[in-house]
Legacy VTK file of the C-alpha trace (Angstrom):
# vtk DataFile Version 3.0
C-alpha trace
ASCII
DATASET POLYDATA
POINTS 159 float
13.032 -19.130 -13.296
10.795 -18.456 -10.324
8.367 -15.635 -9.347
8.705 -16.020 -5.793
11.138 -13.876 -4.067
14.666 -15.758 -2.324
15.298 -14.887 1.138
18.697 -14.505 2.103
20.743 -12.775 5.016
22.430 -10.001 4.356
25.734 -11.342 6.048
25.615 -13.576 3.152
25.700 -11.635 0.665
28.481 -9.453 2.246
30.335 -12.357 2.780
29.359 -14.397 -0.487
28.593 -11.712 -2.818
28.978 -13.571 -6.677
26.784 -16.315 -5.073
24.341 -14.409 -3.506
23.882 -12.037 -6.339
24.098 -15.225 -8.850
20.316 -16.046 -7.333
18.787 -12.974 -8.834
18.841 -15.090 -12.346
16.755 -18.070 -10.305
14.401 -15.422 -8.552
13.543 -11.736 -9.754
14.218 -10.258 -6.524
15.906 -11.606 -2.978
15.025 -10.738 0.213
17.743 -9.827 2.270
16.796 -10.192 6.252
19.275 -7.892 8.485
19.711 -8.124 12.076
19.790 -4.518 13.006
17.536 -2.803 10.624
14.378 -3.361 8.015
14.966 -5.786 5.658
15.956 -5.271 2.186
14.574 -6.549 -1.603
17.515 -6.493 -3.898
16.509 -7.240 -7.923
18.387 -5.745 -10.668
17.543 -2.367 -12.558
16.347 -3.588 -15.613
13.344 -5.891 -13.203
12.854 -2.625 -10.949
12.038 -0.497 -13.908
10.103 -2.997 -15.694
7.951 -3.343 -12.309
7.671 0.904 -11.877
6.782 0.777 -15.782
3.479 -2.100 -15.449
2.039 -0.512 -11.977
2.436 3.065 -14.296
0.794 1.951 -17.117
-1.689 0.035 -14.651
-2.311 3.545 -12.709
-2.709 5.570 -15.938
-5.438 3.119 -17.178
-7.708 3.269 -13.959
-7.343 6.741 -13.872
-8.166 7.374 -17.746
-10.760 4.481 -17.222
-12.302 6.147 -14.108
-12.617 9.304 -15.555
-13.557 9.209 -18.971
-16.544 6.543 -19.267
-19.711 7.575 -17.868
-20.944 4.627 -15.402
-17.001 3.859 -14.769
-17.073 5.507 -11.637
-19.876 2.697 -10.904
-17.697 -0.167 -12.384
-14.920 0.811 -10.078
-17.281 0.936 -7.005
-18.254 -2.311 -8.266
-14.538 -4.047 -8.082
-13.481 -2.608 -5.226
-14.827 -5.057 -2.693
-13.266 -7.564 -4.829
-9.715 -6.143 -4.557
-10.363 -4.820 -0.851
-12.832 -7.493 0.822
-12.767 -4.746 3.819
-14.321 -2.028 1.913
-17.613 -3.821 2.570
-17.419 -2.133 5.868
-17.184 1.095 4.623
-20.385 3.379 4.296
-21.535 4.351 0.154
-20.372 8.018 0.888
-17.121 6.569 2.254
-16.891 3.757 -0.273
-17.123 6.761 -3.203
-14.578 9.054 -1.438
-11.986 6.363 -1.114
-12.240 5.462 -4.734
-11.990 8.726 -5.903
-8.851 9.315 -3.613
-7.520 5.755 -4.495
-7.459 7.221 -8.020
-5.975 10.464 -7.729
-3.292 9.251 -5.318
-2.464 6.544 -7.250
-2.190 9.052 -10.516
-0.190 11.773 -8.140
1.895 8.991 -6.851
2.753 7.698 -10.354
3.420 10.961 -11.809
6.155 11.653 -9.202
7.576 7.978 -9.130
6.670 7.270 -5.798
4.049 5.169 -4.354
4.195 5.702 -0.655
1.385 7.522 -0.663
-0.585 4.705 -2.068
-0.101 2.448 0.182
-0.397 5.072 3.331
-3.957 5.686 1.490
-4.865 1.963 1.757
-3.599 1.656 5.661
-5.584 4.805 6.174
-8.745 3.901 4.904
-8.304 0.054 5.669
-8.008 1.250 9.221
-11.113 3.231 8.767
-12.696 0.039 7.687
-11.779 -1.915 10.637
-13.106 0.659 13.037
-16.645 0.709 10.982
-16.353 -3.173 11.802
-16.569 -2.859 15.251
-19.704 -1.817 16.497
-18.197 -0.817 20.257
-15.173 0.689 18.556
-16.838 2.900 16.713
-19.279 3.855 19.245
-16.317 4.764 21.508
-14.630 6.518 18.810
-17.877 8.503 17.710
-19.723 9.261 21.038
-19.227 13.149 22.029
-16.927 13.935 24.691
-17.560 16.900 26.888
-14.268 16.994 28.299
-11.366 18.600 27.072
-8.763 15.898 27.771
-5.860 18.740 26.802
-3.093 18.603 24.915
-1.684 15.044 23.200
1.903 14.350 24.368
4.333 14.220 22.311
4.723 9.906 21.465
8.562 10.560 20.857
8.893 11.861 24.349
7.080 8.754 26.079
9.614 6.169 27.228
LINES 1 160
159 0 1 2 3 4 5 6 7 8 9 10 11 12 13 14 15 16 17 18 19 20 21 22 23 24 25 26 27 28 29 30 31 32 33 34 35 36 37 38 39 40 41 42 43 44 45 46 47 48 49 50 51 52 53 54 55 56 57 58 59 60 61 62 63 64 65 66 67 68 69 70 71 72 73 74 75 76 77 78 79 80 81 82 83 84 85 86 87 88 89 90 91 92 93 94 95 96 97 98 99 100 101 102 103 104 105 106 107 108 109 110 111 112 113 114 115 116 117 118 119 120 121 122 123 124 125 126 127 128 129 130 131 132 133 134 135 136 137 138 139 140 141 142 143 144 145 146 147 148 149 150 151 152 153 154 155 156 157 158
């Protein structure tokens, strides 16, 4: 049994469905690529909830961990670079915030079953990362602007 993910079309499992769905004993999930929309990851219940139960049990330890030891806090600050090489952009202020919000997202998310917020938390501050990276970016972003450049336009109504 593998741990890598099959890829598949969708059309073929629409059009070849025992065979298609006979893969999920070879891999733990297939990918299904569509045409005309995102693709899809199709694994069976019993792997889904055995995946939602590990990153729960994985949340609830950071946050007990995080919160309970004195000096954790530090520990976490500690591994962070290691699990997000682009935190090392971020400034110490910045670097505490996001692990503090890292941590209570991640114990929000779990309590509700969802994790996008978790990974719109890591885009966020990865993209806050990046900017602290560039030295002209951020100067462009940060320098004071005396104008009033108006309103923003709406980006659904820009063809």
């Amino acid at each position: 049994m593998g741990t890598e993910s099959a890829a598949v079309n969708f059309s073929e499992l629409v059009n070849k469905n025992k065979q298609t769905l006979a893969r999920l004993q070879e891999s733990p999930r297939l990918l299904l690529h569509r045409r005309d929309g995102e693709d899809l990851v199709l694994t069976t219940a019993a792997r889904a909830e055995q995946d939602q139960t590990v990153v729960s049990a994985a949340t609830r330890m950071l946050a007990a961990m995080a919160r309970r030891e004195p000096g954790s806090m530090e520990l976490l600050l500690d591994i962070l670079p290691e699990a997000f090489p682009w935190v090392r952009f971020l400034s110490e202020p910045d670097l505490h915030a996001f692990a503090v919000e890292l941590v209570d997202t991640m114990r929000a998310a779990d309590s509700v079953g969802n994790s996008a917020s978790v990974a719109q938390l890591l885009i966020a501050w990865q993209h806050t990362a990046e900017v602290y990276s560039d030295a002209e970016l951020l100067a462009a972003l940060t320098r004071h602007h005396s104008e009033d450049y108006g309103p923003v336009p709406d980006p659904r109504n820009i063809a």
